[in-house]
Structure formats: structure tokens, C-alpha cells
Steps between C-alpha positions, in 0.01 A plus 500: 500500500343563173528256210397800276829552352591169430207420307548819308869395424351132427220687223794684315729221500225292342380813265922473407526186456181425319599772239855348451428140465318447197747740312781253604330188452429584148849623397606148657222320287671428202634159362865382541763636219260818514586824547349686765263751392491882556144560512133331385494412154188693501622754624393516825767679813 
């Protein structure tokens, strides 16, 4: 059996996840009593 597709399926899951992350963990970045923020204060997606 071929481990072809799994590592495939492994590379887009980590392509997914690596584009998703550091979005998140930057919107949850912010100090308590803070509201969350909707986007990079310079202005970045």
C-alpha cells in the first residue's frame, strides 16, 4: 500500500493549518478588558 495519499493529505492539512493559526493567535493576542480586534492595526488581512 502506498503512503502517497496520506502524506499528501498530511501537506494540505499542514498548508491549512499553518495559514489559519497565526490569524487566530493574533485576534486572541490582546490584553484582558480588550476588545477583540477585526483586523491588523496596520492594516494587514
Amino acid at each position: 500500500m502506498s503512503s502517497l495519499p496520506l502524506t499528501v493529505l498530511a501537506a494540505l492539512y499542514g498548508a491549512a493549518a499553518g495559514l489559519l493559526v497565526p490569524r487566530a493567535a493574533y485576534r486572541l493576542a490582546v490584553e484582558a478588558g480588550e476588545p477583540w480586534r477585526a483586523g491588523c492595526p496596520g492594516g494587514h488581512p
